[in-house]
Structure formats: C-alpha cells, structure tokens
DRENFIDREN-213007 format. One line per field, with one value per residue: residue number from 0; residue in three letters; x negated, z, y negated of N, C-alpha, C in turn. Coordinates in steps of 0.02 Angstrom, whole numbers. Example, Ala and Ser with C-alpha at 12.3 -4.5 7.8 and 13.67 -1.06 7.14 Angstrom:
% residues 2
nr: [0:1]
rest: [Ala:Ser]
n_X: [-660:-642]
n_Z: [390:354]
n_Y: [284:112]
ca_X: [-615:-684]
ca_Z: [390:357]
ca_Y: [225:53]
c_X: [-660:-645]
c_Z: [390:394]
c_Y: [165:-2]
//
This chain:
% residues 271
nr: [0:1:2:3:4:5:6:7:8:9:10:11:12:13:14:15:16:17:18:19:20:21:22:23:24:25:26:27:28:29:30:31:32:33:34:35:36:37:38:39:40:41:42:43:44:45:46:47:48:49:50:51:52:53:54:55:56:57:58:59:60:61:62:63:64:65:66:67:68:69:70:71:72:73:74:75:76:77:78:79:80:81:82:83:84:85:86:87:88:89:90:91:92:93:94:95:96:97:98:99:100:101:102:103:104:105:106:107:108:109:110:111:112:113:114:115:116:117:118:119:120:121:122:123:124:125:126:127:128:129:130:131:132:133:134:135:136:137:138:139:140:141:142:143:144:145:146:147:148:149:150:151:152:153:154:155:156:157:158:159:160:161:162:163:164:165:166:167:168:169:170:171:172:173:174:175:176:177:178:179:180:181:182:183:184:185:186:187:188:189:190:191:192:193:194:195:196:197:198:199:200:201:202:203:204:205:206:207:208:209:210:211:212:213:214:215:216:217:218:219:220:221:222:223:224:225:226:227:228:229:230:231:232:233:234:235:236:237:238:239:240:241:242:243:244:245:246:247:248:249:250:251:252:253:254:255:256:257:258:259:260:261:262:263:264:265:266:267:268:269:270]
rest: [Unk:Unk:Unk:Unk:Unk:Unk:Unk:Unk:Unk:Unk:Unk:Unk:Unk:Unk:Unk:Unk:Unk:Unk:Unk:Unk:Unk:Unk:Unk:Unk:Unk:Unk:Unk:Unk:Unk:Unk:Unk:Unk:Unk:Unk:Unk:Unk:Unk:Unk:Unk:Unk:Unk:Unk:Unk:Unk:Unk:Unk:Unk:Unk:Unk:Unk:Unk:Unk:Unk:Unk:Unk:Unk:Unk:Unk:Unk:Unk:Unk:Unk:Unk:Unk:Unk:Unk:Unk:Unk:Unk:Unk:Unk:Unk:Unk:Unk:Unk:Unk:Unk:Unk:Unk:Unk:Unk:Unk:Unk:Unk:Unk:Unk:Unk:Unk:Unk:Unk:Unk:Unk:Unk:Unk:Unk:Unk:Unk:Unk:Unk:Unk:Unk:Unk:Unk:Unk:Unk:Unk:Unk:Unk:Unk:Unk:Unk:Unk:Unk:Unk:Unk:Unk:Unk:Unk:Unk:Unk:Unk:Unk:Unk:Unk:Unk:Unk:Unk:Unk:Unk:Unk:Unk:Unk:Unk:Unk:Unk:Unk:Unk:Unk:Unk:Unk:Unk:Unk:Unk:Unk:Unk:Unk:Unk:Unk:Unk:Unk:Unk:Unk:Unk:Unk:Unk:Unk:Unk:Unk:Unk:Unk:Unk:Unk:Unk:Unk:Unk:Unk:Unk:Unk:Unk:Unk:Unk:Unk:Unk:Unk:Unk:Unk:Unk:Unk:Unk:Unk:Unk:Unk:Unk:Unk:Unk:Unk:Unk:Unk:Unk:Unk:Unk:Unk:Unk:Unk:Unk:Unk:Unk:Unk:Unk:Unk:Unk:Unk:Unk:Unk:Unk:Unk:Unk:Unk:Unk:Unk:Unk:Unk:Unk:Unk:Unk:Unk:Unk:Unk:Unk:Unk:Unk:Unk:Unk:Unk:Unk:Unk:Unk:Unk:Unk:Unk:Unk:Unk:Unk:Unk:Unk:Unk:Unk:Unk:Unk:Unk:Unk:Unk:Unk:Unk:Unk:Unk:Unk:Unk:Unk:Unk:Unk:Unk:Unk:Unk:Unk:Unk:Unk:Unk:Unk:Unk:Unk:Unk:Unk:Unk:Unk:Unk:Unk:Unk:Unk:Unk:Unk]
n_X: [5608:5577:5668:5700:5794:5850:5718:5599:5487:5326:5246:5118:5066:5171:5236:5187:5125:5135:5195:5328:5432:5397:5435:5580:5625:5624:5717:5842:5850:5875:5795:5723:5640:5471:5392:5240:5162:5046:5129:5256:5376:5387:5424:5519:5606:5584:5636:5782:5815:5786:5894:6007:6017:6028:5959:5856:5791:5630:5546:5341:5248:5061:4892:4814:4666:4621:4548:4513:4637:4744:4786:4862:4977:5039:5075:5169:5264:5294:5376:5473:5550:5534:5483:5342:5389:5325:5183:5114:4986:4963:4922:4801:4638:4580:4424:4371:4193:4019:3917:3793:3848:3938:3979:3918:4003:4133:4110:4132:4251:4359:4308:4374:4498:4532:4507:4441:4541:4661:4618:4605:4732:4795:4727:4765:4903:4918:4908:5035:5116:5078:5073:5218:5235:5267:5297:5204:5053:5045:4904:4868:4800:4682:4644:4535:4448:4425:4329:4222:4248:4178:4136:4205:4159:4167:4298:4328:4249:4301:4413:4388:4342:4432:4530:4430:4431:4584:4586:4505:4575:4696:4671:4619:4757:4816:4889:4960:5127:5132:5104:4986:4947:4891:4914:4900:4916:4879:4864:4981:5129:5113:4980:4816:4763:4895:4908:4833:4863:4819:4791:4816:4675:4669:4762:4794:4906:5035:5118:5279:5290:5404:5410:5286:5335:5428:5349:5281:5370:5408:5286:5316:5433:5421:5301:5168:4972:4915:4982:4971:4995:4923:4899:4888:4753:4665:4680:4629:4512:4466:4445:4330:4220:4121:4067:4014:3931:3886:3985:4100:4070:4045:4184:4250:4223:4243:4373:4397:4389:4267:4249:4381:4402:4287:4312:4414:4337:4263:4387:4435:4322:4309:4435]
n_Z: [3528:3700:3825:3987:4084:4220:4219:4312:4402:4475:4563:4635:4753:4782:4856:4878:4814:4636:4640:4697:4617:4490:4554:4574:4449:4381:4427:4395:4285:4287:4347:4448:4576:4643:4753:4823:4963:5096:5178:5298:5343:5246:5118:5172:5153:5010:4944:4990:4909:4785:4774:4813:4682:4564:4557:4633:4739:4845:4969:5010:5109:5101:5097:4964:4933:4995:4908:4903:4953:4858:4788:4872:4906:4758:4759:4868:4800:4706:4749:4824:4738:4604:4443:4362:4268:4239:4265:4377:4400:4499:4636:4697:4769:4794:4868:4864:4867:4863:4765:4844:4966:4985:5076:5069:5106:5057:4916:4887:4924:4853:4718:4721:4756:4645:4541:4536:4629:4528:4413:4452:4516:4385:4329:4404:4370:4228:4148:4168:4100:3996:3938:3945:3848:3844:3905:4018:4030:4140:4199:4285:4254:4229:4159:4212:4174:4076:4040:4160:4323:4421:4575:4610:4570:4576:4589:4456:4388:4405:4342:4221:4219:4199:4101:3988:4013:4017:3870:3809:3839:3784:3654:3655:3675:3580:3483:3556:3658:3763:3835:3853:3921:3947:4065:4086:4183:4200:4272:4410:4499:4627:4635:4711:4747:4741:4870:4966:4956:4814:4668:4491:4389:4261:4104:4125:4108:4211:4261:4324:4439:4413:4261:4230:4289:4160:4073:4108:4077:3942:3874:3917:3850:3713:3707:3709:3658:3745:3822:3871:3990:3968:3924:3768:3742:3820:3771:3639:3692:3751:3649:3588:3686:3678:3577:3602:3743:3823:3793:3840:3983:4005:3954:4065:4188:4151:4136:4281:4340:4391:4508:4578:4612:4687:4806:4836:4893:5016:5093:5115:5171:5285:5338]
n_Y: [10740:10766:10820:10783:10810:10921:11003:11041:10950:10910:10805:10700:10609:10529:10439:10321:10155:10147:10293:10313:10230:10323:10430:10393:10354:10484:10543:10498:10546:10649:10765:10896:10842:10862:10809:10778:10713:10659:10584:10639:10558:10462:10562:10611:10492:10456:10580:10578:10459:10510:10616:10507:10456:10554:10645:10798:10800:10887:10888:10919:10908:10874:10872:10814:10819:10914:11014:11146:11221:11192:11310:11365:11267:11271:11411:11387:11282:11357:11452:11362:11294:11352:11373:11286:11134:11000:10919:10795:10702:10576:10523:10446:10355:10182:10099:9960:9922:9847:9936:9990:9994:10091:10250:10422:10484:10402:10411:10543:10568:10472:10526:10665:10646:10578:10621:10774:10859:10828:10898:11050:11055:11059:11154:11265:11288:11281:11384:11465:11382:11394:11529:11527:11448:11282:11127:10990:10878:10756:10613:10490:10345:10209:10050:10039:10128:10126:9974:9978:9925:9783:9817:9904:10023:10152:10198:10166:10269:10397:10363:10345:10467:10541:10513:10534:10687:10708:10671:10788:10902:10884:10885:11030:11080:11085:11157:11215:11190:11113:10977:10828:10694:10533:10389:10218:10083:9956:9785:9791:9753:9840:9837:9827:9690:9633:9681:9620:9482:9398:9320:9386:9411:9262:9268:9392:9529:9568:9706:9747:9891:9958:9964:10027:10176:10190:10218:10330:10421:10400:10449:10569:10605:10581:10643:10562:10533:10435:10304:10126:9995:9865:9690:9621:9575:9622:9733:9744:9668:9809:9880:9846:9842:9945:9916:9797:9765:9673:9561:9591:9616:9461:9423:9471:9406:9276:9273:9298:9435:9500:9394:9415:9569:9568:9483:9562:9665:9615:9582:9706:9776:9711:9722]
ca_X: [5598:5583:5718:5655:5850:5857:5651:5552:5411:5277:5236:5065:5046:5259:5261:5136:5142:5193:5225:5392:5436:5403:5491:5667:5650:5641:5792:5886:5833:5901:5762:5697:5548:5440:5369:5175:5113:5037:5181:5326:5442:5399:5437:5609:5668:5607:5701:5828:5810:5801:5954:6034:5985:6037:5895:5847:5694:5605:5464:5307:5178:5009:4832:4784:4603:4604:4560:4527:4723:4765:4823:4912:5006:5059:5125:5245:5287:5349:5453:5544:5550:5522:5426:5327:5388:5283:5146:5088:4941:4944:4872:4736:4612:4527:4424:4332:4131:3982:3914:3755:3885:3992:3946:3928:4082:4179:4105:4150:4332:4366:4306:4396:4565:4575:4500:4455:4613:4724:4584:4610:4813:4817:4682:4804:4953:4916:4921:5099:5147:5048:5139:5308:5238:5303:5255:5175:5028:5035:4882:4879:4724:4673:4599:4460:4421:4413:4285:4193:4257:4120:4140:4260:4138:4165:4375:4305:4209:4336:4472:4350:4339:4516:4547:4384:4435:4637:4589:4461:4597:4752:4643:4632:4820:4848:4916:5043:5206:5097:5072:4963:4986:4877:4958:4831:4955:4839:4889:5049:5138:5103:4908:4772:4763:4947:4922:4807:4902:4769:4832:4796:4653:4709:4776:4811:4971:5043:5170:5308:5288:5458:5387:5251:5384:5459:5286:5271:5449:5389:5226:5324:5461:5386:5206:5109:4924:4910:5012:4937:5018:4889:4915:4857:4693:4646:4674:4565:4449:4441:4411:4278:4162:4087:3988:3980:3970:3875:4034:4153:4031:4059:4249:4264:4186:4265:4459:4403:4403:4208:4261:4456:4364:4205:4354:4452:4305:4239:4453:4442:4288:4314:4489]
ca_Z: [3594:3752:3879:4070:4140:4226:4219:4385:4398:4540:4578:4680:4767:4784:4907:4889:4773:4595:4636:4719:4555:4456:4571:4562:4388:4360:4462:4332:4219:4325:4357:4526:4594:4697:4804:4859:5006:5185:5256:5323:5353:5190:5079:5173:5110:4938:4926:4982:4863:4727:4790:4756:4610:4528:4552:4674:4786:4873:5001:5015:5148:5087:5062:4898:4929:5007:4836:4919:4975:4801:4775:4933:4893:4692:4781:4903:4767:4661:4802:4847:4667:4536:4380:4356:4214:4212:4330:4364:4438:4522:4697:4690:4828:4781:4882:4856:4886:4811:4769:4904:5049:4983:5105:5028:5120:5032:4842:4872:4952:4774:4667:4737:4757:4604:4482:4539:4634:4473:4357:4493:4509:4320:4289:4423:4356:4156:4138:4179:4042:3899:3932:3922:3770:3863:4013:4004:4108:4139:4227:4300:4251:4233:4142:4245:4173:3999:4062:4235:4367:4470:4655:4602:4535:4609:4565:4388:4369:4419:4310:4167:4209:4206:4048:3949:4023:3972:3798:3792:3858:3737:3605:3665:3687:3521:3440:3595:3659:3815:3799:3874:3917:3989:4064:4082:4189:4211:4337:4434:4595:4702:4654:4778:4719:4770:4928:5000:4917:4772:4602:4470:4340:4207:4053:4121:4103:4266:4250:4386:4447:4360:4178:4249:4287:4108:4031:4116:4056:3864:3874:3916:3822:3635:3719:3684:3703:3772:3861:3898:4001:3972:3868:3689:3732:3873:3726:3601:3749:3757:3588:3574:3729:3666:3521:3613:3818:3831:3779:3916:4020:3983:3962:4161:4236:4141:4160:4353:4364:4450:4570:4611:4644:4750:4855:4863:4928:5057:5125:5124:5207:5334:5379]
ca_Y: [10708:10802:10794:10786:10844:10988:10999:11015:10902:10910:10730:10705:10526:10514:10394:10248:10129:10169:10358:10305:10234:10365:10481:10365:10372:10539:10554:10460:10588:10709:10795:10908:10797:10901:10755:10783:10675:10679:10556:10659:10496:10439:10600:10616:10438:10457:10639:10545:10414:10561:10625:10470:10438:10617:10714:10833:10796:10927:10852:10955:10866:10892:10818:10830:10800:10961:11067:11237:11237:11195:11387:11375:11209:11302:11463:11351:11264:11404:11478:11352:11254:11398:11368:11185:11118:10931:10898:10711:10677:10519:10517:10402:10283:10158:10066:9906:9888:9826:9985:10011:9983:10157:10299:10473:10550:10369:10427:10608:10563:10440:10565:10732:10621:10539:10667:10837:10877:10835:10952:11085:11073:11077:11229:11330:11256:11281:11450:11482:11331:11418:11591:11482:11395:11222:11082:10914:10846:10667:10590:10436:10329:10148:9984:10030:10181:10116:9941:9972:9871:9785:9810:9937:10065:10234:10210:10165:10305:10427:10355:10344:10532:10575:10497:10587:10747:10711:10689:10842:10932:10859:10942:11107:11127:11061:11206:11223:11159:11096:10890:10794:10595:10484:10317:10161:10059:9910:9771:9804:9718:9859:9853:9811:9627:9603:9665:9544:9408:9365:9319:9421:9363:9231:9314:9477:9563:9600:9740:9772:9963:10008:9966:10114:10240:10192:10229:10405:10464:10388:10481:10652:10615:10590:10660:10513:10538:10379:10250:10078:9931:9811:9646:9629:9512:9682:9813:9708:9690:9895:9904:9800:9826:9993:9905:9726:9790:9607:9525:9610:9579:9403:9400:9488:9351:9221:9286:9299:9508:9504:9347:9450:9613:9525:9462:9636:9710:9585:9595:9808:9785:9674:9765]
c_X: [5615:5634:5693:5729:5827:5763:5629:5483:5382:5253:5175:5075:5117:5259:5250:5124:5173:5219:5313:5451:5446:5451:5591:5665:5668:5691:5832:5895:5883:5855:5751:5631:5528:5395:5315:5168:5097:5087:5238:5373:5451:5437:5508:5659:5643:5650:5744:5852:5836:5867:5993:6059:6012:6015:5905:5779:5689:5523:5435:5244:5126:4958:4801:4730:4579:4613:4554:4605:4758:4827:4886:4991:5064:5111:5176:5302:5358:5403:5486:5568:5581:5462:5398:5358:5346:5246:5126:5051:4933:4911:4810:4716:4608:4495:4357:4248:4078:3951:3853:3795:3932:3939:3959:4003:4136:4195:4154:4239:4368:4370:4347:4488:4596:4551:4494:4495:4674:4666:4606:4672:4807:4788:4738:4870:4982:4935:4997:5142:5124:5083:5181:5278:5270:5275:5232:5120:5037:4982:4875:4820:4732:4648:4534:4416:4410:4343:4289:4217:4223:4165:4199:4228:4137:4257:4350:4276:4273:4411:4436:4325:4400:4536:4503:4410:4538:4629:4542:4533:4667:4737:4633:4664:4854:4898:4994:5087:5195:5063:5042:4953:4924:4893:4894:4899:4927:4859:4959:5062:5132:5031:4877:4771:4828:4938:4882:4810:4853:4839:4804:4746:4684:4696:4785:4883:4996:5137:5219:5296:5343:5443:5335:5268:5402:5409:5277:5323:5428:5333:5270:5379:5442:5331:5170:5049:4923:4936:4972:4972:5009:4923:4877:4793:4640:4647:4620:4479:4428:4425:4368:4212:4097:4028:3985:3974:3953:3953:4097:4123:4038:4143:4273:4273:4203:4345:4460:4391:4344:4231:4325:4418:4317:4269:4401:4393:4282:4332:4439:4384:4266:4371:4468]
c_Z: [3649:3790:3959:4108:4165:4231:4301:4398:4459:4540:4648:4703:4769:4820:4918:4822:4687:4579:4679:4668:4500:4491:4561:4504:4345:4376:4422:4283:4245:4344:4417:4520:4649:4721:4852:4903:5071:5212:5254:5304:5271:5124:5099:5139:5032:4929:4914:4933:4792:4705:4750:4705:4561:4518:4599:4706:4846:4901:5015:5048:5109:5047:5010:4878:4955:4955:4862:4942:4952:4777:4831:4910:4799:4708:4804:4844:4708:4685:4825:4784:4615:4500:4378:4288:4193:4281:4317:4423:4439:4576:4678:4742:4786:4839:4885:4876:4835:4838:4825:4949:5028:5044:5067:5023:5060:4950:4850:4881:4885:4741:4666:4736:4694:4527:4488:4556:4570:4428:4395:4495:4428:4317:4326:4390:4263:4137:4103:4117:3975:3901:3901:3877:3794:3929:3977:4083:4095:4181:4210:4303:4255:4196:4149:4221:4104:3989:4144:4277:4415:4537:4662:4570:4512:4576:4481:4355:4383:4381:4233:4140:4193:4124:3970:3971:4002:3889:3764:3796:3809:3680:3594:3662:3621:3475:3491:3597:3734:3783:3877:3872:3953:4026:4100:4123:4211:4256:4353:4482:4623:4688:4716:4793:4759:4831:5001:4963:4850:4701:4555:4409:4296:4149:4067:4132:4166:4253:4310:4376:4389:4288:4182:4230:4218:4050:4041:4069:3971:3848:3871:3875:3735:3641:3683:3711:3767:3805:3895:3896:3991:3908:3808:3700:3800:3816:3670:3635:3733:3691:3548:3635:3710:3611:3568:3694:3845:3829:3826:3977:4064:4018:4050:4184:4210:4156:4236:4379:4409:4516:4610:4639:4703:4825:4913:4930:4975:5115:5151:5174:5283:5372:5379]
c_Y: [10758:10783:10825:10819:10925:11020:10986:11005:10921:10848:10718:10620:10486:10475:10311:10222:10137:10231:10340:10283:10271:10405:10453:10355:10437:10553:10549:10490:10655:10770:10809:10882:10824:10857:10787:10707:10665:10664:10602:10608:10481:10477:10606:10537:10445:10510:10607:10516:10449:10577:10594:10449:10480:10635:10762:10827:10849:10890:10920:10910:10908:10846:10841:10830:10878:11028:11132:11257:11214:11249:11374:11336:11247:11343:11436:11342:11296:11459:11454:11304:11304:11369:11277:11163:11038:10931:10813:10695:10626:10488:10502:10387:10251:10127:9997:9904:9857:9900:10032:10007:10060:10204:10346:10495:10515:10405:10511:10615:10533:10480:10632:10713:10597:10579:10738:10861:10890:10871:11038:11115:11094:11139:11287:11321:11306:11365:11491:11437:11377:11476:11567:11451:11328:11199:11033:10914:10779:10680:10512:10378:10241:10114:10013:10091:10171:10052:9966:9912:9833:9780:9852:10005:10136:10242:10199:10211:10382:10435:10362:10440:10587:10577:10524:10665:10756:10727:10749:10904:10954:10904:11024:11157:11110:11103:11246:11187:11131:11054:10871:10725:10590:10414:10272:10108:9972:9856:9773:9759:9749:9858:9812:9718:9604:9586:9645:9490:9357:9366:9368:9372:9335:9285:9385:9487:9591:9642:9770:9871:10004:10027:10043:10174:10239:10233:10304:10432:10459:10434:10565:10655:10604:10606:10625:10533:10500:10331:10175:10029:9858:9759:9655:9610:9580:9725:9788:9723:9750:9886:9891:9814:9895:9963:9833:9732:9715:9572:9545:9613:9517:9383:9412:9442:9289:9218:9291:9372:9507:9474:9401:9518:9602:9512:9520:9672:9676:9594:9665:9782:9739:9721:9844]
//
C-alpha cells in the first residue's frame, strides 16, 4: 500500500465542490497539496484549511483551461513545491443544454476543461515520474461517462473521454511504479442537482463529497484502476447497456435521470 505522507500532490479544481474535499483529506494524510484554482480568496482558506489539518497547502491561482500555460503553471510548481509526486485532475464544468442550444466556444470550453487540460498536465508531468520510477495520476470522471447523459451531452462525452484515455494509459505504465486511478464518484451533495434544490433520481446512491475524497486516497493508496461510488442497481446498469443500450435507455427515463437533467438545463439556462 502506498503511503500519501510527506508526498506532494498537485490538486486542479481545489476549491469547488468536491476538490475542497479531497484537498482536507489529503491533509490528514499529511501530505503538501498544491491547490490549483482561479479564486484567490478561495485557495487562501483551503491552504488554510490544509494547514490545519496537517498538511501543507501551497495556493497557485490559475486557469486550467488555459493549456498553452500548462508548461508555465509545471515550472512554478516545481520551484516552489519540488518534485510532483500525485497529480489529480479534477477541474471540471459542466453545463446543462439540450444539445442544439451549446455554442461552439461552450463545447470547446467543456472539452479543454474537463479532458484536455488533465491529458496535457499529465503528458508534461509524466516524464519526471517514470525517471523516479513512482507517482500516481488520479482523474476525476463520472457516471456520465460510462451512460450518456441527455441534456448533459458535451460533460458526458468528455468524461467518457477521460476514462477511455485513463485506462489506455494504466496499460502503458504497467510495467512501472506509476498508477493510474480513475474515480466514477456518481451523485454527490455538492453536484449540480443539489444546487438547484432537485432531488436526486429514485434509486440512486447519493454519496456525501467526503466518501469522494475517501475514494481518491483508496485509488492511490492500493492503485485501484477504478473507483466507483455508484449503487449496485447503477453498476449493473453499466454493465449491461453496451449489449442492451435500448434498455438504459429505458431505465434513465424511468428512475427520472432524462426528466432531472431536462430540468438542470432549462435552470442553467434561464440563470
């Protein structure tokens, strides 16, 4: 089993919903959490928080969507950090439409935030781990990337890309001491659903954020490929819609996921 003490993580998306989480758990671990995210205010109270906690947090403002200042963002990193030892791509959007109402800039902003950025950090990243023979990536994926989400398509497609390009990737390093996780954290209380006060569809598993954080730390600590929050009657689901896609189809729209989405996105797009 791996031990995370003393380990300095890079943490993308530290601030907003279950990257705040993850970062106060790593703390616990004792780990330095190098805290990625645009807000100023926000990166000084998680540090803080880190602090706390018995870590060490180091805030680093920066938009992660902006991949050409990728390099830039690495170098900082390793002068005022040192070496990466775990990256965790979590910085995500999503946001709700039916899919003719996306504008280009929306698809290209989705896709560059929630998958190329973390292919990008890792490819500059990796290097320096395979020398050292050691590191972990976590990325941070979804439900949605395993069934399509309607009115959710572009975050579906992006997580569905994360998670094919994790396990292409898992394989590659197989013969190193460089793991790769994926975590599937499926509904949470800080997701989108919460926070325009909807319930979550019947029968789904709604997992507080912390169980999340618990899932990252499991993933890097016995390097699980995989990690998935979802309930038993959601993992069945997945493992079933590839030969029956009719039949999840079906189940969506009867557990409520089409109607809860339809709703998300008519809210986003109204506000």
């Amino acid at each position: 089993m791996k031990s995370i003490a003393g380990k300095t993580v890079l943490l993308t998306g530290a601030t907003g919903g279950i990257g705040v989480y993850i970062a106060r758990a790593l703390a616990k671990e004792n780990a330095t959490v190098v805290a990625v995210s645009r807000s100023v205010d926000k990166l000084k109270k998680i540090c803080s928080d880190v602090t706390i906690l018995g870590g060490k947090g180091i805030s680093v403002p920066f938009d992660i969507s902006q991949v050409n200042e990728l390099p830039n963002l690495v170098n900082h990193v390793s002068q005022v950090a040192g070496q990466i030892d775990i990256v965790i791509n979590n910085a995500a959007i999503e946001k709700y439409r039916p899919f003719q109402h996306y504008t280009l800039e929306e698809i290209q902003s989705i896709l560059t935030t929630n998958l190329i950025a973390g292919m990008e950090l890792t490819r500059l990243i990796l290097p320096s781990m395979i020398v050292r023979n050691r590191g972990h990536i976590v990325n941070i994926a979804s439900g949605s990337g395993k069934k399509g989400a309607p009115f959710n398509s572009v975050y579906s497609a992006s997580k569905a890309g994360l998670i094919m390009w994790t396990d292409a990737l898992r394989q590659e390093l197989a013969e190193t001491n460089v793991g790769v996780s994926v975590v599937c954290p499926g509904y949470t209380n800080a997701g989108m659903f919460h926070a325009f006060g909807l319930a979550a569809p019947k029968l789904a598993k709604v997992s507080p954020p912390t169980d999340v954080a618990k899932a990252v730390l499991l993933a890097i600590k016995q390097n699980e490929p995989e990690v998935m929050l979802d309930g038993i009657l959601t993992r069945l689901l997945f493992s079933n819609i590839q030969l029956f896609p009719k039949f999840g189809d079906r189940i969506f729209r009867w557990i409520g996921v089409t109607e809860l989405n339809k709703t998300c996105a008519e809210n986003q797009m109204r506000g």
